[in-house]
N, C-alpha and C positions, 0 to 999 in steps of 0.2 A: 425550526422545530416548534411543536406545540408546545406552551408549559403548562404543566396538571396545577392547573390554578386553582381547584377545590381541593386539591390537597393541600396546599398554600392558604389558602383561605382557612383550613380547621387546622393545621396546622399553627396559625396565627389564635385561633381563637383557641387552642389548648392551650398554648402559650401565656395567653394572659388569664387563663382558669388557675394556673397554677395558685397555690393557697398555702399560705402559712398558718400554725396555729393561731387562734386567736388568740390575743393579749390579754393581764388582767386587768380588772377595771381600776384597780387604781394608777396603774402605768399608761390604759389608755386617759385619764382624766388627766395627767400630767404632761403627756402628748398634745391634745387639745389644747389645754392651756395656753401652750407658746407659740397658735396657730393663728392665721387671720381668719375672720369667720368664715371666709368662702373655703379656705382649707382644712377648717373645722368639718363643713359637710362632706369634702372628700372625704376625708379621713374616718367619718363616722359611718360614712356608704359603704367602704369597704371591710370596717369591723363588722357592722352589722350581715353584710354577704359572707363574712368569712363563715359567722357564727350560724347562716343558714344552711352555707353549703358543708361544711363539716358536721352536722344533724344536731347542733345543738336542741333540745326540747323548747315549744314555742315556748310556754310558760317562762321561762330564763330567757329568753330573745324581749320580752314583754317588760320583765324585768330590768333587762340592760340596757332597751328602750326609755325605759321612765326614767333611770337613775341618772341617763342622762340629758334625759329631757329636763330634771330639777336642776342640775348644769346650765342649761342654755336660758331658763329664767334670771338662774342669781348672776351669770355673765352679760344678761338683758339681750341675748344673744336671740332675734326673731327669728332670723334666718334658719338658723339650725333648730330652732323649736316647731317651725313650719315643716322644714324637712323630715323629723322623726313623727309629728302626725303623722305625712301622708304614710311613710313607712309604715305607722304601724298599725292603719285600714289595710295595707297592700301586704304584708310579712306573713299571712294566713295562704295569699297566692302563691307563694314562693314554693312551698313543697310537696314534696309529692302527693298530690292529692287529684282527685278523678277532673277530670278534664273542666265538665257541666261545674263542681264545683271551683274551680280555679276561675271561669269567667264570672260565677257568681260573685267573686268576691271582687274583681277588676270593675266589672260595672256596677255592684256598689257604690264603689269609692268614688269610678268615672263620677256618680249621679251626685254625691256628696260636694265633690268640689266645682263638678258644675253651679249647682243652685249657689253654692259660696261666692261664685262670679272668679275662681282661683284658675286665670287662665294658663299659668306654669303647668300645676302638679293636675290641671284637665288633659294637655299637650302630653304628662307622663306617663299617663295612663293608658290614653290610646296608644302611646307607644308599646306600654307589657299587652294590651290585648293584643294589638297588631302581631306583635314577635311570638304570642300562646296560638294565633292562628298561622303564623306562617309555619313553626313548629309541625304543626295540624296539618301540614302541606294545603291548607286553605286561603291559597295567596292570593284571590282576590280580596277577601275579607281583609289579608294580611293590610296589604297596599295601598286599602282605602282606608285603615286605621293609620298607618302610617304618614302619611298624606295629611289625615285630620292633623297629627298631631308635629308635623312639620311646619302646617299653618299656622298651629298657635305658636310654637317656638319662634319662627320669625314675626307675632306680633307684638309679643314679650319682648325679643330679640335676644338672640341665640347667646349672648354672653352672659346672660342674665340665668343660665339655667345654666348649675352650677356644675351637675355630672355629665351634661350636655353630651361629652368626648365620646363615651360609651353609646351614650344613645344613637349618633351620628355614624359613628365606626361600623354597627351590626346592621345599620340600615342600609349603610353602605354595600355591605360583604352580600348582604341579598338580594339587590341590584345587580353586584355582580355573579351573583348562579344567573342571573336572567339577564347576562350578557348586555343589561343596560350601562353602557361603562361613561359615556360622557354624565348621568345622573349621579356616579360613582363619583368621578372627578369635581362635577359640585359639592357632594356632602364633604369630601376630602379637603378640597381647597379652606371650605368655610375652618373645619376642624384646625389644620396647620395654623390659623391667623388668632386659637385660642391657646390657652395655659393648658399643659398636658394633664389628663385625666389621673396616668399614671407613666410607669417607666415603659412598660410594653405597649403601652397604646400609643407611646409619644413615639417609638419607630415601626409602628406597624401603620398608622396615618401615612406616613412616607413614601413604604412600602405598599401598600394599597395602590397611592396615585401613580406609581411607577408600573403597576401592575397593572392598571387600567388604560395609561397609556401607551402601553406597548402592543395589547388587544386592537388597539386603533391605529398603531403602525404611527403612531408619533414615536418616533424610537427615540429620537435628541432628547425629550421631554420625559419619556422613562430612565434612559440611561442617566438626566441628571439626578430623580427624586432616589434612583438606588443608590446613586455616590451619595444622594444626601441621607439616602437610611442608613447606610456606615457608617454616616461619620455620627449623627443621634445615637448610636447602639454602641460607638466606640464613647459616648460622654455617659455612656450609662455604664460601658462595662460589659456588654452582652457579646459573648465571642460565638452565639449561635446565630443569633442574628446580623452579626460582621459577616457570617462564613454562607449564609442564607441568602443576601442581599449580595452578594458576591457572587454568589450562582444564576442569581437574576440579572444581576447584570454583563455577565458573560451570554446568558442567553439572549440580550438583545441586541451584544454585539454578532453573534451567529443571525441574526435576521435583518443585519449591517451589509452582511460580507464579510464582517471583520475577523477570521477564521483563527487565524496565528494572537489575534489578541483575547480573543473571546475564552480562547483554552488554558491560561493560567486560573482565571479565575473561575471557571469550572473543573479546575483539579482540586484550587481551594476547596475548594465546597465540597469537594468529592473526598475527599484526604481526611478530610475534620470531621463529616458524619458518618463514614463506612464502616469503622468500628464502634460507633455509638448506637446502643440496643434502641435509643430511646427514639431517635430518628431517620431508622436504616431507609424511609421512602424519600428520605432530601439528599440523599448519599446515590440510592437506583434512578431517578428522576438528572442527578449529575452525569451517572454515567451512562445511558443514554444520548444525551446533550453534548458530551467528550465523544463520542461514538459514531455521530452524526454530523460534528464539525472534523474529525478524522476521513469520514466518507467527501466531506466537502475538500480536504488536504489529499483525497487518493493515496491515504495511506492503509491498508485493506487488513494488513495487521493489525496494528492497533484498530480498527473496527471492531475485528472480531474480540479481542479481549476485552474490550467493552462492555461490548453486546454481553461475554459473559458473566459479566460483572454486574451489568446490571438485571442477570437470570438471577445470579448468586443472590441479589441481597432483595430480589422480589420477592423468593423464596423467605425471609427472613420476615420480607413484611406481611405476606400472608400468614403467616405461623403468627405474628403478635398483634397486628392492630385490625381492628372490625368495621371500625365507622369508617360511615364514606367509602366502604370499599368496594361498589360497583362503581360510582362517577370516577372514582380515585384509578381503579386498573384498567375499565377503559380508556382514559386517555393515553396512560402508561403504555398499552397497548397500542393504541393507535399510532404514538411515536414508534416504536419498536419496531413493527411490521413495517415500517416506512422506512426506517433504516435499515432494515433486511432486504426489503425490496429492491432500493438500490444497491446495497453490499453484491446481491445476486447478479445485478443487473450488468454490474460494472465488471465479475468476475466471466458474465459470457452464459451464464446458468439461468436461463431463461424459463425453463421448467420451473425451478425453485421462486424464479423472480414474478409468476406467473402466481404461484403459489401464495405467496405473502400477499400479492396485487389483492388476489382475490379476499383474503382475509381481511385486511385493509378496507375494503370496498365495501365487507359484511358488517363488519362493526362501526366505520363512519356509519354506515346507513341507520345499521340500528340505534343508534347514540340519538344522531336527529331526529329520528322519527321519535324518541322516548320525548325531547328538549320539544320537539312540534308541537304534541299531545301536550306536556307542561306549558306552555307557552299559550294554546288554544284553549287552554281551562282557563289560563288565567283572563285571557278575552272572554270567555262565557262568565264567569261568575263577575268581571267587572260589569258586561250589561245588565245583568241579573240586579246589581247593587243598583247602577242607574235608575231600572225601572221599579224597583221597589223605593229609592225616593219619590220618583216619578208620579210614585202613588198613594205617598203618602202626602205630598203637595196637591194631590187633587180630593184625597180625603180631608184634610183641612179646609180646602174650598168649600168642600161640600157642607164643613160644620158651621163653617161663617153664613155659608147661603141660608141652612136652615135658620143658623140666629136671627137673620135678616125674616125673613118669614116671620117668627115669632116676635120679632119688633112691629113688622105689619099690622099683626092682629091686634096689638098694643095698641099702635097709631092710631088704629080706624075706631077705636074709640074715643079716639081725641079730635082733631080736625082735621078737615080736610088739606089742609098744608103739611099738616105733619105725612099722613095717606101720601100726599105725591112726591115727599121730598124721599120717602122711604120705598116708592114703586122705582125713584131715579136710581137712588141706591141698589138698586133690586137689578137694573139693567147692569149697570155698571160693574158688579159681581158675575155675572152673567157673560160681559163680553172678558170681563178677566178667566174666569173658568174659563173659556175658549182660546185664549191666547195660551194660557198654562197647558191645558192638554193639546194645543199645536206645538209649545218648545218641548213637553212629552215627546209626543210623536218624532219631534225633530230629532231628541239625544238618541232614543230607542235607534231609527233610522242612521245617525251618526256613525254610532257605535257599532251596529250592524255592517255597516259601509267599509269600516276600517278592520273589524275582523276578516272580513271577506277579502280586503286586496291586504292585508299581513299573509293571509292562508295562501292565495294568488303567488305573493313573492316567494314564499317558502319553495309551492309548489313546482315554480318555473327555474331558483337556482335548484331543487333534487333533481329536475330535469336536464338541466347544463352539467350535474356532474353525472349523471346518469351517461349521458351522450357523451362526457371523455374518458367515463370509465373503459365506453366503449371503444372510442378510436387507441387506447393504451393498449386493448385487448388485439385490436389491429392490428397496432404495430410488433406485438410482441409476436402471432401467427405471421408475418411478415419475416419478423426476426430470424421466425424457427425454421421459413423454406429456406433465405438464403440460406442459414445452418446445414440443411438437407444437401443443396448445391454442389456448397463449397466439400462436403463427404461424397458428392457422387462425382467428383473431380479427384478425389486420391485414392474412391476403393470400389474400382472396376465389378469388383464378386459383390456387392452388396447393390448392386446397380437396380435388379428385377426387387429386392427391398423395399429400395428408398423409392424406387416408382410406384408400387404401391402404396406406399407413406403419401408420395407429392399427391397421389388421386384421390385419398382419403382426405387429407388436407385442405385438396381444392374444395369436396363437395361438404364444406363444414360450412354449415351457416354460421352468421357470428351471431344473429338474431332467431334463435329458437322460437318458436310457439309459444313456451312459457316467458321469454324475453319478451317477445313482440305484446304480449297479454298485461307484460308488466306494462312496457314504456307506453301502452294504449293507457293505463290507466294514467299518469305520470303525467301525460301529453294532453288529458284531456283535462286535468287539476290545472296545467298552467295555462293553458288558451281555451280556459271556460266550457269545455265539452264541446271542441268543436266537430271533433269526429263522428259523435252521436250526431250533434244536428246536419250534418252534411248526410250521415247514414240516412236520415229522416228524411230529408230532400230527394235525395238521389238515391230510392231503394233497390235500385239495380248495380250498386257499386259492390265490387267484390272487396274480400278483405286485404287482397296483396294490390289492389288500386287505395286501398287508405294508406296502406304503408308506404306506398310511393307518394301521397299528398303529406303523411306526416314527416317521411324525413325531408322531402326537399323542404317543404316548410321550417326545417331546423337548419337548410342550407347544408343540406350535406351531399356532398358530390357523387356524380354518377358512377362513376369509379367504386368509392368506397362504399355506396346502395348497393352495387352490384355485389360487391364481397361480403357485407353482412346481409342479402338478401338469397346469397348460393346462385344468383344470376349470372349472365352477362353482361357488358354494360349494354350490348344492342336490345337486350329484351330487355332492361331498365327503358330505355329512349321511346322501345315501342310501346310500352308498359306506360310511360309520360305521356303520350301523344294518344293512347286512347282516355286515357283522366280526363284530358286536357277537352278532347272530343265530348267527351260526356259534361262535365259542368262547364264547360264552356266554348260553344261548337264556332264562334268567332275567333276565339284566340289560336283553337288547331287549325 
């Protein structure tokens, strides 16, 4: 089974939004006090966020700012005087305020602590631009902010930046929407080997890696980090996150085998959030999960109560939660009709199982093509960043060449040594400008390269499930003659029926027009337009000789051409042997 890992994902990050009031300041200066300075800055990051995100007026955030910045003097305390600067360039970004103005005030700051040489809180910074662009759904922008400031962190080195936890954790979670999970599993690893941020970030770390390695079909290596998010959430006390990481890890025993074991610990989880308002999508997402290792036990009962249980409490989460709720009922869905499919399949209801097949088949499809298109933006605006360095590396050439010039005209009023030492100079910029706009050319060309076989791959697995959606449709018309058969074996009076049923049945294509229009498109993304260029060559080909070159080309047998073509297999053979005659009169 699939798990709705983005609901899991905001799930985690509501989780540790939750917020207490903020304290007052003479209880948080007595707090501070009996802190070491590195948990002085925790401590003071998360009063200061509390006090952003519960709307305190900036004016008083400015206030609590200073009051305890005079603190961190008479403590001689740098560290945390350092920290409440950057804070409070950056606490003007923090709220709601128009977009144009939020990065005005991010790069500000950026510019501030660049020229300071302050290569920490330069590393922080890119990090909140990065995270206001990925927000912006501008994840190229995002990625190459994030990136920057990945760099400095490990020049600094990462233990040295004190709220680190947080920053690592969200960089991570957006890796994971973009299904980068072994880049997942580094920020994660590094995080586990620091001092925890906070109580929810120290079992969501865990949870993460278990999460990321399961995507990868390391299942040993998931199912340890969720025993070990129990047992963090059981030193903290956290009985959502015991009964959550229980649900996780029954779902990777179900992609084990491990069927009879996988289902106690998705009743837990299912038992513990079903009458909870506040989480009925970690309660539907279990029962599912129970529903679908029931299907794998063949027990068709308990399927179906499931199944309805996990209608019952979708209906629940539609009525209350907003966010995420396309990515989020998508997946939900896509398990769902996957266990209906087989529910139907196994009960003999091939109609019904036909049914879901095909739902199933509309919504994967649609899902990927939406993640393609996000995925292919995020390629176009990386080369975009590329060549706008690109270009700005050749505008800087260009500024040193003129200064060079304007040293010339200097020179030549001086001697003539000076004159040649400054014409050598002149060359030597000259063949650098040339080298520069060849490694130009090279990234541009690169990056090009690599968008094109990402798109390539995407394109030729839509095609391999394209072509099993189809032979499943095979088998299930196959299904439904024997069905026919085995009725015109027990009911003589319905005989002239089901004969006309078998003769409609025969003459059904499984590749319609609008199919064959689709998989020409599909077939030409993944083998580079080979159909156009062959059409181009050979303009006497007709269109049912391309389709005999694209499916045998997919190796699909003459048999089953015949059936999704409304053929025979002899007119497939003869249909082969004139192709074969045309592009290539040796081989017929």
């Amino acid at each position: 089974m699939k798990q709705i890992y983005i609901v899991i994902c905001f799930l985690c990050l509501s989780l540790a939004a939750q917020t207490q009031q903020p304290v007052k300041l003479n209880v948080l200066v007595e707090e501070l006090a009996d802190l070491t300075p590195k948990n002085r800055i925790i401590r003071a990051s998360k009063h200061l966020d509390t006090l952003i995100v519960v709307g305190i007026p900036l004016q008083q955030v400015s206030q609590r700012i200073d009051s305890i910045q005079k603190l961190a003097h008479r403590w001689q305390d740098g560290e945390l005087a350092g920290y409440l600067h950057f804070y409070d360039k950056m606490k003007r970004g923090f709220l709601p305020i128009p977009n144009n103005e939020i990065l005005t005030v991010f790069d500000s700051t950026l510019y501030h602590f660049e020229k300071k040489g302050d290569l920490r809180y330069t590393g922080v910074c890119h990090y909140f631009i990065g995270q206001h662009h990925y927000e912006r759904q501008q994840y190229g922008e995002a990625f190459y902010h994030h990136a920057k400031a990945q760099e400095l962190f490990n020049e600094v080195g990462i233990a040295n930046i004190i709220d680190i936890g947080k920053y690592l954790h969200v960089m991570a979670l957006n890796h994971y929407y973009f299904r980068d999970y072994e880049r997942v599993i580094q920020l994660m690893r590094a995080s586990i080997t620091l001092p925890p941020f906070s109580d929810n970030l120290d079992i969501q770390r865990y949870n993460t890696l278990g999460m990321a390695y399961k995507q990868l079909n390391q299942l040993d290596s998931a199912a340890f980090y969720f025993k070990r998010t129990q047992e963090v959430a059981s030193s903290w006390r956290d009985t959502t996150w015991i009964h959550l990481a229980a649900g996780n890890l029954g779902s990777v025993y179900i992609k084990q085998g491990r069927y009879g074991e996988a289902l106690p610990f998705l009743v837990q989880d299912y038992q513990y959030n079903q009458h909870r308002d506040r989480h009925p999508v970690l309660a539907r997402n279990a029962a599912v999960d129970i529903a679908a290792t029931w299907q794998k036990l063949h027990q068709q009962d308990s399927v179906s109560h499931y199944l309805r249980e996990s209608e019952r409490l979708n209906a629940v989460v539609r009525k209350g939660e907003l966010m995420w709720k396309q990515q989020r009922d998508e997946q939900f869905y896509i398990s769902y009709y996957e266990v209906l499919h087989d529910h139907f399949k196994a009960q003999g209801n091939t109609t019904m199982a036909y049914r879901y097949l095909d739902s199933l088949t509309h919504l994967t499809n649609e899902t990927n093509l939406r993640y393609n298109k996000m995925t292919a933006r995020v390629a176009e605006d990386r080369l975009k960043i590329q060549q706008h360095l690109a270009d700005i590396a050749v505008q800087q050439a260009e500024k040193k060449r003129i200064s060079a010039r304007l040293q010339l005209v200097i020179g030549i009023v001086g001697s003539l040594a000076v004159i040649l030492a400054l014409l050598y100079y002149l060359l030597r910029l000259r063949h650098a400008k040339d080298r520069l706009q060849a490694e130009k050319e090279k990234i541009v060309q690169q990056a090009t390269q690599e968008k094109v076989e990402a798109q390539l791959a995407k394109a030729t697995l839509e095609l391999q499930e394209y072509m099993q959606r189809l032979q499943e449709k095979n088998r299930l018309v196959k299904a439904f003659q024997m069905q026919i058969d085995q009725l015109r074996t027990h009911s003589a009076q319905q005989a002239p029926q089901l004969d006309e049923l078998t003769n409609r049945l025969a003459e059904t294509k499984l590749l319609t027009t609008d199919d064959w229009n689709d998989f020409r498109r599909r077939f030409n993304r993944a083998f580079g337009g080979e159909l156009d260029q062959l059409k181009m060559k050979y303009r006497d080909l007709t269109s049912a000789e391309e389709r005999i070159y694209a499916l045998e080309k997919m190796n699909v047998s003459t048999s089953q051409m015949a059936w999704m073509l409304g053929i025979s297999p002899e007119s497939v053979r003869k249909a082969r042997y004139r192709l074969r005659k045309k592009i290539d009169p040796k081989a017929a």
